[in-house]
Structures are given as structure tokens and as C-alpha cells.
C-alpha positions in Angstrom: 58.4 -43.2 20.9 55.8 -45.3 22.4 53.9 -42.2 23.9 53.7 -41.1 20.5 51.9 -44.5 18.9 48.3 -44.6 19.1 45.8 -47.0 18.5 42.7 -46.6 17.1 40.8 -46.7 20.4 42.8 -44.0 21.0 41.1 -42.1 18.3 38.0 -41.0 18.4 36.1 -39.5 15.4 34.1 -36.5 15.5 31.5 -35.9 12.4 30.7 -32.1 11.9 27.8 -31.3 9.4 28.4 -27.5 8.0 25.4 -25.9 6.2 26.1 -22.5 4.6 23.7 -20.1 4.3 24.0 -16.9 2.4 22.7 -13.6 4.3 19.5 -12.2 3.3 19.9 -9.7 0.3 17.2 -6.3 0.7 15.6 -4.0 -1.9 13.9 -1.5 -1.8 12.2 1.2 -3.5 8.5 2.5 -4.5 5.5 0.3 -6.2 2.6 2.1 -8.1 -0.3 -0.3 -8.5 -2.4 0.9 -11.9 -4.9 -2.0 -11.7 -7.6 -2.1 -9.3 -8.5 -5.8 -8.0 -4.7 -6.4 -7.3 -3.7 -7.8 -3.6 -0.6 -6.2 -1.8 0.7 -9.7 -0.9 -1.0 -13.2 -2.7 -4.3 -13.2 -1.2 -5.6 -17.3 -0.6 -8.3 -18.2 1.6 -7.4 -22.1 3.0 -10.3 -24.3 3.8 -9.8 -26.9 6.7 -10.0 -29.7 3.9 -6.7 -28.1 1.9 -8.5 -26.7 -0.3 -7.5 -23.0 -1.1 -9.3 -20.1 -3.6 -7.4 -17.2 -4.9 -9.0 -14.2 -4.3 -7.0 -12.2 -6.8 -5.4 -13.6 -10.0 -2.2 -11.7 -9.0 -0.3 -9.3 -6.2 1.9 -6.7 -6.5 4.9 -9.1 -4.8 4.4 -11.3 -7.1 4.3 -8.7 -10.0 7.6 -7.8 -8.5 9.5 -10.4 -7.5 8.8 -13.0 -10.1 11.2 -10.4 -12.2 14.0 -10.8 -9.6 13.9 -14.4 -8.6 15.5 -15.9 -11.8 18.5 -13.5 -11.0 18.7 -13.9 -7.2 17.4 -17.5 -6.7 16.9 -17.6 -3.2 15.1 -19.9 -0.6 12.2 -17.5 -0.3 10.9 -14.0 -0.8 9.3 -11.8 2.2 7.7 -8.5 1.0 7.7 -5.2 3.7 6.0 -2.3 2.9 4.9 1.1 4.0 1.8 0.4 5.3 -1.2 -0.9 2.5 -4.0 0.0 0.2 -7.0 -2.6 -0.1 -7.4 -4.5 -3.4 -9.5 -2.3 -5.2 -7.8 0.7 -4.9 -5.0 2.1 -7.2 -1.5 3.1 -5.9 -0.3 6.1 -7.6 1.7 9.7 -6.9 5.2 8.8 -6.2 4.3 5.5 -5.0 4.4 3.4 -1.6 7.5 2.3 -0.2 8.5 -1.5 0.2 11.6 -4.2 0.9 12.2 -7.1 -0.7 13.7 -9.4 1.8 15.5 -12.9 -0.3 16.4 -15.6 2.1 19.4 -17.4 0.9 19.7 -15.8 -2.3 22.0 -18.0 -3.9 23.2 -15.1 -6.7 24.1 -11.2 -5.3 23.5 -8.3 -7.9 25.5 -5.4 -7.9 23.7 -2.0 -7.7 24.3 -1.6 -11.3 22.5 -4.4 -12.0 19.5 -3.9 -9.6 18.9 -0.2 -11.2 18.7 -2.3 -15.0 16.2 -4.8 -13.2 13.9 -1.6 -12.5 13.4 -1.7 -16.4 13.0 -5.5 -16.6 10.2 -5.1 -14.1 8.5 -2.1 -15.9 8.7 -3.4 -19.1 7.1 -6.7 -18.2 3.8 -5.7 -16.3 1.0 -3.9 -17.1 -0.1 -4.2 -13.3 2.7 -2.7 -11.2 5.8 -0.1 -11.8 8.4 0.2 -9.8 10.5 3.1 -9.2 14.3 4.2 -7.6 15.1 -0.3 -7.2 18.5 -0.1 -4.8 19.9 -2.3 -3.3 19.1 -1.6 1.0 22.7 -1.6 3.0 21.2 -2.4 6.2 18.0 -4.2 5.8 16.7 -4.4 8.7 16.8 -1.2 9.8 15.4 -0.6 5.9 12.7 -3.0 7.2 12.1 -0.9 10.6 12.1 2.2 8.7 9.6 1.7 6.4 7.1 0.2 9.0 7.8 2.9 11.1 7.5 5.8 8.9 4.2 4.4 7.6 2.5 5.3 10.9 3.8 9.4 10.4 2.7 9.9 7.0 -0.5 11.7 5.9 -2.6 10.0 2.9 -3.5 12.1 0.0 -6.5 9.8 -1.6 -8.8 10.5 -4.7 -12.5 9.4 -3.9 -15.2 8.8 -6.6 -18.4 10.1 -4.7 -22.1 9.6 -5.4 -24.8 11.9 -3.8 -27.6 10.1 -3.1 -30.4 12.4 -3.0 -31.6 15.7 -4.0 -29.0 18.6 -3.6 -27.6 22.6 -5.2 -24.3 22.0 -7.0 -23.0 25.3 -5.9 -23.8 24.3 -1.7 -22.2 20.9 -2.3 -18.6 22.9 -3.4 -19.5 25.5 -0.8 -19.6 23.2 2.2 -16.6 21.3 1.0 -14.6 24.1 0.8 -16.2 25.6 4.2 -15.0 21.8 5.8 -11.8 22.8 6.9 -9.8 20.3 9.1 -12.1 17.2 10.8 -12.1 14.7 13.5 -14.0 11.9 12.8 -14.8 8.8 15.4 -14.7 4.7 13.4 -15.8 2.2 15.0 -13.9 -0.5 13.6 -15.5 -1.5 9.8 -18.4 -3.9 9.2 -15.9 -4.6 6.4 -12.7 -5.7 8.2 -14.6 -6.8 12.0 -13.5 -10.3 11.1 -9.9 -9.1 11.6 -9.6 -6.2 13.3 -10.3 -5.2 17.3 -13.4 -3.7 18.0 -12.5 -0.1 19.4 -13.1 3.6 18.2 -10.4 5.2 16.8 -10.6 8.8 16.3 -8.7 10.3 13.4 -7.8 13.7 11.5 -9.5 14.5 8.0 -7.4 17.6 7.3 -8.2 18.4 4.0 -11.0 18.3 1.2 -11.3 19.4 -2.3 -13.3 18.7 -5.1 -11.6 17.7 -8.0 -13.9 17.5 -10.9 -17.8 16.4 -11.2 -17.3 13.0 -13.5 -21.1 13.1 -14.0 -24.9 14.2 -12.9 -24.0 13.1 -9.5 -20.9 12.3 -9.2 -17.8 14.1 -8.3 -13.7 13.4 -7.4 -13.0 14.5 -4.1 -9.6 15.0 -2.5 -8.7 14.3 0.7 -5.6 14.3 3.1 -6.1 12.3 6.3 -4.4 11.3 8.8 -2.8 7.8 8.5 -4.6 4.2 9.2 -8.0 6.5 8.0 -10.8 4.1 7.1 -11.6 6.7 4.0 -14.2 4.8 2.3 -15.8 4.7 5.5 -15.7 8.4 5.9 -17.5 8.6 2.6 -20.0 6.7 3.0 -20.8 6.1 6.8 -20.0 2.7 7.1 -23.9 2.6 8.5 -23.5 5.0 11.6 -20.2 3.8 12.7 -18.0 6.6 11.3 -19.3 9.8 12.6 -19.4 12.7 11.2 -18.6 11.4 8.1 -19.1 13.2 4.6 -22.9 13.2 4.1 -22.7 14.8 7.6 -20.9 17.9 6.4 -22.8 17.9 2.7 -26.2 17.2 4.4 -27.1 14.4 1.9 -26.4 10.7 1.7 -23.2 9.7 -0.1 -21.4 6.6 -1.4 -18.3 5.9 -2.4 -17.6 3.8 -6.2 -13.6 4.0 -6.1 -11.1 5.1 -4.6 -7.5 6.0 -5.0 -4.0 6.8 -3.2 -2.3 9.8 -5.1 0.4 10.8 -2.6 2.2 9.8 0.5 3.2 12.6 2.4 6.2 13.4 4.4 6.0 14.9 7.6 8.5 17.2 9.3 10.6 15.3 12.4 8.9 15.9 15.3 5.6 16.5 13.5 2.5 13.9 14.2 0.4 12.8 11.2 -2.5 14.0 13.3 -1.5 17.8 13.8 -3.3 20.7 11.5 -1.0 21.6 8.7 -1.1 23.5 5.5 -1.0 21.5 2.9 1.5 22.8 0.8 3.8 19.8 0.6 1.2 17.1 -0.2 0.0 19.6 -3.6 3.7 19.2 -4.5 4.0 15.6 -4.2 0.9 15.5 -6.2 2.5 17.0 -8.5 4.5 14.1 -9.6 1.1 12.1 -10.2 0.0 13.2 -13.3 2.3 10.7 -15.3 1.3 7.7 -12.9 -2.3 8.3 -13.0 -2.8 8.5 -17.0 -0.7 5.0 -16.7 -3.4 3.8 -14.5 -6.2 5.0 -16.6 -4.8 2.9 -19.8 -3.6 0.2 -17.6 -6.9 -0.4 -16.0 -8.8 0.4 -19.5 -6.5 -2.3 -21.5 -7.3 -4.7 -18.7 -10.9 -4.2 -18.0 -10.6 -4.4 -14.3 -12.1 -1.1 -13.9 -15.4 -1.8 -11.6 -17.7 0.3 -8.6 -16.6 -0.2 -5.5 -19.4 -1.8 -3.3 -19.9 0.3 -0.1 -20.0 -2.7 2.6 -17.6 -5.4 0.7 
């Protein structure tokens, strides 16, 4: 049938390029960092010549992930967490919450297999343990979630302090234990005004306890704040821009050498991180630090990272 023929003119040839791409795999679970001197994320300063200068040797993603890669191969790795601790300051309690986001992971894992990876990472870093690895159903809300719930938490933190001039023993412990909840007024930190709007933020210091004197003049102190607290600042002053701040209530100058998060608190729906709780629930997360913290102590021993904290670094 001549309607049927047709010639090549007729024809007309349509190229169609398919690239497949596999969707993002998530996990998620808790990191305890038991090395000070240790970046959240790989921390490289870039100058306008290419050149670049690690400021840590490693990160906590990379302590992480460089487990998981061979067995997930993907395109990239983006790392989400529950808000951050600086550097220099240890992770422990139950740990902080993060998501491991692979782009294009060209292997899946089963959940089986992601809870024998939990080991694999443990067993291979003195820096950084991991704890309850899972596979996240719906990442992105994982993602939401844990950015989210960052901003409701309260921080339970372990603060070497120094006293800086004369004082009684017995009327530093009284005042600390007179302190009671306090609001305290940072401007943003000498430390971070390269980064961070210049504003005053006031926030909740609802707890403080000493822990143990660690020498002449130096004891652990215990505080729960309220979350995105600039604590070292409250320690030490930060030079008048955190008022009051702890050698307001003790009456004598203090500093801060270290400095350590020991629980992440959980607060009631409905609650704010800012309200004026017992404290009940943060002693019983606390609970679960013991383990994590003599961890840290060996970790941070066996790697001789263990330093003072400088007060305006």
C-alpha cells in the first residue's frame, strides 16, 4: 500500500539521552566525639590564590562516613545534625543526633547491614562512636526533624572553671547552689563576630552545680541552658558582653579551660527550651554518660589532644 511506504525523509530521528540517578539513601543516629580539637564538618580555610589550610586533621563526618562510603559508593556525602559543639569541646551523654544524606549511592544496605556498620565504625576510630545507625525512611523529614528539634532542646554541659582571684571555698558552693534559674544578655562573641549578626540575645541558664574541685582553683561546674547558649561566654564574660555572667554571681573573676556537652535534653511537646523546669529528666539522661565520658578520658589521653581552652579564641 503506497500510504503505507515511507521514505526516509519521511522519518525523522529523535535522540533521547537517559541518565539514571539513584535516590538519596539517609542514616541516622547519635555521634559522641571523645577527642577535643575535632571539627563537626571538615574545617578548610581557602585563600583567594587556591591555596587551602586545614584547621583540624579530621571531623567527625569524615570519621563517620569514610566507614560507609566503600559500601554505599555514592556521588557525595552531606552531613545534618542536631545543632553543633565547637572544636574543642567533647560530645558525650547519649550523644547528638545527625543524617547522613548519600547522593547517588550506587549500593543500598539493608537495615541489617547498616546496624553491623555501627561496629565497623566503632571499632575503627578512636575519635568518634556512633550509636543506634538506621537506616531513616523518610529523609527529609529525618532531615527537618533533627534541625528542628535542635532549637527545643536544653544543653546539659560540663565546664572546667578557674577563679581568678582570692575567694572562701565554702561561699563559692554556697552562691552556686543559691543561683537558681538565670537570664543572661550576649552580645554576639568577640569569638564568632566574623560570622555571626551583631545583636543581643537573651537566654535561660537554668541550672548550676558543682561537680568536683579538680584542683587549688579549679572546679567542674554543671550547667543546663537553654539552647544556642554561648556557655563559655557565660563563664568567663566574654569582656562585658555577656552579662551577668558567672563571676557576676561568684563575685570573683573566672575563666573557662574546657568545656564539655554531657546531655541533650528532651523537652515535653509544647514546652519551650526557655521555660523554668526541674531538672529531673536531664540527671537521668546523664545518667547514661558515665560509660561515654571514661571513653573520652582514654581517648583524649591516648591521643594527646587534651589542651586549655583559650578564653577569646
Amino acid at each position: 500500500d503506497e500510504k503505507d511506504e515511507k521514505t526516509d525523509e519521511d522519518l525523522k530521528l529523535l535522540r533521547v539521552n537517559v541518565k539514571l540517578k539513584h535516590l538519596q539513601l539517609y542514616i541516622q543516629g547519635r555521634y559522641l566525639k571523645l577527642v577535643r580539637n575535632v571539627s563537626q564538618t571538615p574545617w578548610v580555610l581557602w585563600s583567594d590564590d587556591g591555596d587551602h589550610e586545614r584547621k583540624t586533621e579530621t571531623s567527625v563526618q569524615e570519621e563517620i562516613a569514610k566507614m560507609l562510603l566503600p559500601h554505599i559508593q555514592p556521588t557525595s556525602v552531606k552531613f545534618h545534625t542536631g545543632g553543633r559543639e565547637d572544636a574543642d569541646v567533647r560530645m558525650l551523654g547519649n550523644g547528638r543526633p545527625f543524617v547522613l544524606e548519600f547522593v547517588n549511592p550506587h549500593r543500598t544496605l539493608t537495615e541489617e547491614r547498616v546496624r553491623s556498620l555501627e561496629k565497623v565504625v566503632n571499632d575503627n576510630s578512636e575519635v568518634v562512636k556512633v550509636r543506634n545507625l538506621q537506616l531513616a525512611v523518610d529523609g527529609k523529614a529525618s532531615v527537618a526533624n533533627t534541625a528542628i528539634a535542635a532549637k527545643h532542646k536544653r544543653k546539659v554541659y560540663r565546664a572546667r572553671v578557674q577563679l581568678l582571684e582570692h575567694f572562701v571555698r565554702g561561699d563559692v558552693e554556697q552562691r552556686i547552689n543559691n543561683a537558681g534559674s538565670i537570664k543572661v544578655m550576649q552580645k554576639t562573641p568577640i569569638r564568632v563576630l566574623h560570622r555571626r549578626t551583631l545583636m543581643i540575645r537573651p537566654k535561660m541558664v537554668h541550672d548550676l552545680r558543682i561537680h568536683e574541685w579538680v584542683g587549688p582553683r579549679e572546679f567542674d561546674l554543671d550547667l543546663t541552658t537553654e539552647a544556642g547558649t554561648y556557655v563559655k561566654e557565660f563563664v568567663h564574660g566574654d569582656r562585658g558582653r555577656t552579662r551577668p555572667y558567672l563571676g557576676d554571681v561568684l563575685g570573683i573573676e573566672t575563666d573557662i579551660l574546657q568545656l564539655d556537652v554531657i546531655g541533650l535534653l528532651e523537652l515535653e511537646p509544647g514546652s519551650s527550651s526557655n521555660d523554668t523546669p526541674a531538672t529531673n529528666k536531664v540527671r537521668e539522661e546523664q545518667q547514661d554518660s558515665a560509660a561515654p565520658q571514661a571513653m573520652a578520658v582514654e581517648a583524649d589521653s591516648a591521643a594527646g589532644k587534651q589542651r586549655s581552652m583559650c578564653t577569646f579564641a
